[in-house]
N, C-alpha and C positions, 0 to 999 in steps of 0.2 A: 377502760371502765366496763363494768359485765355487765350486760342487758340481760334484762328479768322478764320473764315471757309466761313461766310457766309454774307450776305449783312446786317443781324440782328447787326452786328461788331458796337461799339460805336463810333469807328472809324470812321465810314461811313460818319457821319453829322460833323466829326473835322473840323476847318480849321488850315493849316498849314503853316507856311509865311519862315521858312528855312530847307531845306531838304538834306538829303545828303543821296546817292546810292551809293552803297556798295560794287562792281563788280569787282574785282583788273585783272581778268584771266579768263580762256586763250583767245587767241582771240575770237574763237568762242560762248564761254561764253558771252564777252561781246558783240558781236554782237544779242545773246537770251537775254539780258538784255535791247537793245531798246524800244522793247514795252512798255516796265513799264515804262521809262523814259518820251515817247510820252503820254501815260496816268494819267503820274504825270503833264505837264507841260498843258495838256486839262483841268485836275482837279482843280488844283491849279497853274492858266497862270499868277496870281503876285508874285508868290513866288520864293524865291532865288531855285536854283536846282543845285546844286555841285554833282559829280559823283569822289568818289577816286576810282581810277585805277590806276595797275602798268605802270612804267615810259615807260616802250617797247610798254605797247600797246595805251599808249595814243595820240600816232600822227592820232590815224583812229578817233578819236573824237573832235581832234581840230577844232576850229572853228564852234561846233554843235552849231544849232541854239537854239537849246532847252536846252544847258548847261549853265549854268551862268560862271561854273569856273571848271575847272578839278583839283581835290588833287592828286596828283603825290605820289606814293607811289615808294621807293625805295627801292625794298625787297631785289638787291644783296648789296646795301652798310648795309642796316638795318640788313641784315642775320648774319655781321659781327660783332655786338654788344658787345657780348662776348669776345671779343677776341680782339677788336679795342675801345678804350676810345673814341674815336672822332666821330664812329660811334654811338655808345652807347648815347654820348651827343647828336646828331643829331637827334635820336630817340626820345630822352626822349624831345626835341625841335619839333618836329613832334604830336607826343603825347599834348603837351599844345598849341600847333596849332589846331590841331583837338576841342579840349574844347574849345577852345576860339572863337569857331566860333557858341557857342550857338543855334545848332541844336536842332528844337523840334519836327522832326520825323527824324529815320533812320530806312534804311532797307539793310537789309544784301541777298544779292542775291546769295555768295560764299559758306556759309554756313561750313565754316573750321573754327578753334581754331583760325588761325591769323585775319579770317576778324570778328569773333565775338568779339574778342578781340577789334581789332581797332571800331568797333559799341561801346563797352560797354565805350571805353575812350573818348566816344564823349560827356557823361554825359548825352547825349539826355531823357528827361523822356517817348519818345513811341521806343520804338528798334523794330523792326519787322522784325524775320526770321524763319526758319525752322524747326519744330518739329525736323524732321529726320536730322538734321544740323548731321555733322559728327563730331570727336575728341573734344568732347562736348562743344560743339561752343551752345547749345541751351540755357546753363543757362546765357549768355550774352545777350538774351531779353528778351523784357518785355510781347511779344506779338509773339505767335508763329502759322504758317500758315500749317496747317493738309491736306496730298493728300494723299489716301489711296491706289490710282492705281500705280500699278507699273510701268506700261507701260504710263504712260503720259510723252509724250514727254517735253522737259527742259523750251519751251517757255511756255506752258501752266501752269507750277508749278511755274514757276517766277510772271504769269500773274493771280498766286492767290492772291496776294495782292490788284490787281485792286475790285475784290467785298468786302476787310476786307475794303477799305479804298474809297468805293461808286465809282467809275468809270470802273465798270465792261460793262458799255455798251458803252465805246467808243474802237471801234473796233483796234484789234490788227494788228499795222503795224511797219515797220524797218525803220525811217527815216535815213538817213544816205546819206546826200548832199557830194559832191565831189566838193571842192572849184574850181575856173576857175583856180589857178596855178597850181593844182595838176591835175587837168586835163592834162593841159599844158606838166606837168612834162608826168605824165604817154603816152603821147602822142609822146614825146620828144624820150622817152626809145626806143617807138615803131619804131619808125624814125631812130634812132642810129643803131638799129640791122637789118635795110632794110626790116621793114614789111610791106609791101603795104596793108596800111587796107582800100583802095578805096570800097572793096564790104565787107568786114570784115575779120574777120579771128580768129579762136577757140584754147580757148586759155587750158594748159592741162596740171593737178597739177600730175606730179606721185607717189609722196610722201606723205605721213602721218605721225603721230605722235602714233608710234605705229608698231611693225615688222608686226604683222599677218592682220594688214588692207590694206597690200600693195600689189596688184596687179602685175603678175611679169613684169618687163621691157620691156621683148622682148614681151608682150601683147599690149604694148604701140604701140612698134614699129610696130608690126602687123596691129595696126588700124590705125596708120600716115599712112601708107604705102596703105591701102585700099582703104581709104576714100578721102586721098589725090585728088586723080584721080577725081572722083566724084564731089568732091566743087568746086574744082581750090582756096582754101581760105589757106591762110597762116595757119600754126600752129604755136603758143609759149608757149611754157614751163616756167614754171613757181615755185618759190621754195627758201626757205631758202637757206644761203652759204651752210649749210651742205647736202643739196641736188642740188649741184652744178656738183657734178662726176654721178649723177644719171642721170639727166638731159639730162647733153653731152655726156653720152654714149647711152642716148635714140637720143638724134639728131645725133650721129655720125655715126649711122645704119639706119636712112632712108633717102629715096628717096624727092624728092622735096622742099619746103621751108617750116622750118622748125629752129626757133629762139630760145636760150637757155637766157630766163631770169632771172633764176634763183641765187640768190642772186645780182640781181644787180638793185631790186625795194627796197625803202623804204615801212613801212607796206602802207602807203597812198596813194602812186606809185600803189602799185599792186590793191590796191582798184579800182583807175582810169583803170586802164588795165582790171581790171572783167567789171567793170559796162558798157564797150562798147562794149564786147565781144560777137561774135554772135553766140558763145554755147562754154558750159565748160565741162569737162570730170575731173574726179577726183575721192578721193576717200571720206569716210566718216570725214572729213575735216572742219579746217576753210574755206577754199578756198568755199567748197559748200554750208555753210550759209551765206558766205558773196553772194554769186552768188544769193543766193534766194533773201536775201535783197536788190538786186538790180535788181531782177527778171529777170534773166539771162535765156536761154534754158538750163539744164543742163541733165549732166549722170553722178549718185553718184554711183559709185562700192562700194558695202558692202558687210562685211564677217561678221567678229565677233560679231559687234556690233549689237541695234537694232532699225534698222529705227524709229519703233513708237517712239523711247524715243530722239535718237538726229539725225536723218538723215534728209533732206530736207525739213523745217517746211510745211506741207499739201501737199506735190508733191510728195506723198510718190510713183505716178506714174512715178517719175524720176529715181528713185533707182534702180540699178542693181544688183540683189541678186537671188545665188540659193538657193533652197529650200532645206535644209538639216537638219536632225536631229540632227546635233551636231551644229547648229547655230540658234541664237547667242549662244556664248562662253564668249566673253570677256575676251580671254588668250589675253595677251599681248605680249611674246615673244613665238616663234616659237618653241622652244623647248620642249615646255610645253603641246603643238597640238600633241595627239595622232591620228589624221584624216590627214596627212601628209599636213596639208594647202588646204585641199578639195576647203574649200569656195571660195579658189582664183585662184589655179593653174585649179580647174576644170571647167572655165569659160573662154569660146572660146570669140575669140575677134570678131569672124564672129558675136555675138549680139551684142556686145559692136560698132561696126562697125554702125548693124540695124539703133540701138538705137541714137547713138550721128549725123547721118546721117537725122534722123526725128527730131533730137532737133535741127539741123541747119534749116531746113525746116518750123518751127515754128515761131523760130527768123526771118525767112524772111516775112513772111506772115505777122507777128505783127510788123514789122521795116516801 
């Protein structure tokens, strides 16, 4: 199978008239997967462009202008297959959906056994993904995309397709439009919970996907509580149901106003809530590439992870990270941290304060 690296690709000079992107997760994933989307639809602006993604995250891409049609992937009913006939039929009717839509290029952004798999039943004759594809997802194409640097961040490695396939020079961006209802909506929420966003107001993810990326609570509270005084601007918290007791025991320990949204946006809700927001505080998250993508003021707290590879696409000036020898790690649970949570309990809120105080300060200047 030939690996495509460079603009030499035969690729480059194809044309391609139905294409389908590859992207099923996690949110923030698909949000690193816009560029290539905007660069497909530059490259080749007549051609059908389908994006399958799972069914959770596809309300943040309804409506793109640049999709033709969203393939809805249903990985908790398909997970059941095995064990469910009716699932299993669904599947295998999913599957000759996918053929029958006679794709003559696909690209696998996911880079797992499930999404090479679904690339290789498209029957598609150009597949294009990742050498380093993981749980040998790489023998499912036909064409695979070589980065030898470890540290390249996730948009840059997705956005090596753009030279196998000649539109390496239309610059990389996040389109990602917020319809008028969902504005509407996310407006509404705002309203609902008495946020006065007359001058604005900062909105502040505490949660992650991940124990040792989380910053502790009462850090939160500390910086509501400082900075409060200072803006005169609403805060709202923001967060999955399951980070709903997080939330309100960070709102239930500060001072001034102070809104618990958490679990009560839809994923396209909290889109409109970022993208009018006039600085985000968070940690190494979706919440902080959707913020980028809508070129938000932010302040990314990082521990384990490593900003070059998925923190704040180019603003690596927004990150809040000590400098430690044991980071990054990429321990995932807490137990496993022989530096007793250094990266995150050793980080005073008095910079986190600094910092989110001059990202407001930003947002006003450029507002």
């Amino acid at each position: 199978m030939p690996s495509t690296s460079s603009t030499s690709s035969p690729l480059a000079s194809s044309e391609f008239e139905r294409v389908l992107l590859v992207k099923p997760s996690s949110l923030g994933d698909v949000v690193h997967g816009l560029p290539v989307l905007h660069g497909l639809r530059v490259r080749y602006p007549g051609a059908k462009i389908d994006w399958l993604v799972g069914s959770g995250f596809a309300p943040l891409l309804e409506g793109h202008p640049e999709i033709d049609e969203l393939i809805r992937f249903d990985r908790k009913r398909y997970g059941r297959m095995l064990t469910s006939p009716s699932a299993a039929g669904a599947f295998v009717k999913f599957l000759k959906m996918l053929r029958g839509r006679r794709y003559d290029l696909v690209i696998d952004l996911q880079g797992l056994f499930r999404s090479g798999f679904l690339t290789r039943a498209t029957g598609s004759g150009v597949r294009i993904g990742f050498r380093e594809a993981r749980e040998g997802a790489r023998m499912f194409y036909t064409h695979h995309l070589v980065s030898d640097d470890l540290d390249m961040h996730a948009v840059d490695r997705n956005y090596l397709v753009a030279k196998v396939l000649g539109f390496a020079d239309v610059p990389i961006s996040f389109p990602l439009p917020v319809g008028k209802s969902v504005a509407a909506a996310g407006a509404k929420i705002l309203s609902d919970c008495d946020v006065d966003t007359t001058n604005g107001y900062i909105v502040i993810a505490p949660g992650a996907r991940g124990e040792t990326k989380i910053w502790p609570a009462e850090r939160f509270v500390e910086t509501i509580n400082d900075l409060g005084p200072r803006t005169d601007l609403p805060f709202v918290l923001v967060g999955g149901d399951n980070e709903f007791d997080l939330c309100e025991g960070i709102r239930a320990s500060c001072r001034g106003r102070v809104a618990n949204l958490a679990g009560r946006t839809s994923l396209s809700e909290l889109a409109a809530v970022l993208a009018t927001a006039s600085a985000v505080l968070c940690h190494d998250s979706a919440v902080a590439h959707l913020a980028t993508a809508f070129d938000r003021p932010l302040v990314c707290i990082t521990g384990p992870t490593n900003p070059q590879r998925t923190g704040p696409y180019r603003r690596i000036g927004d990150v809040m990270k000590l400098e430690l020898d044991c980071s990054p790690c990429y321990l995932r649970r807490l137990s496993d941290c022989k530096h007793d949570h250094r990266c995150m309990r050793d980080l005073k809120s008095e910079r986190v304060v600094l910092a989110l105080s001059r990202a407001v300060e930003r947002g006003e200047n450029t507002s």
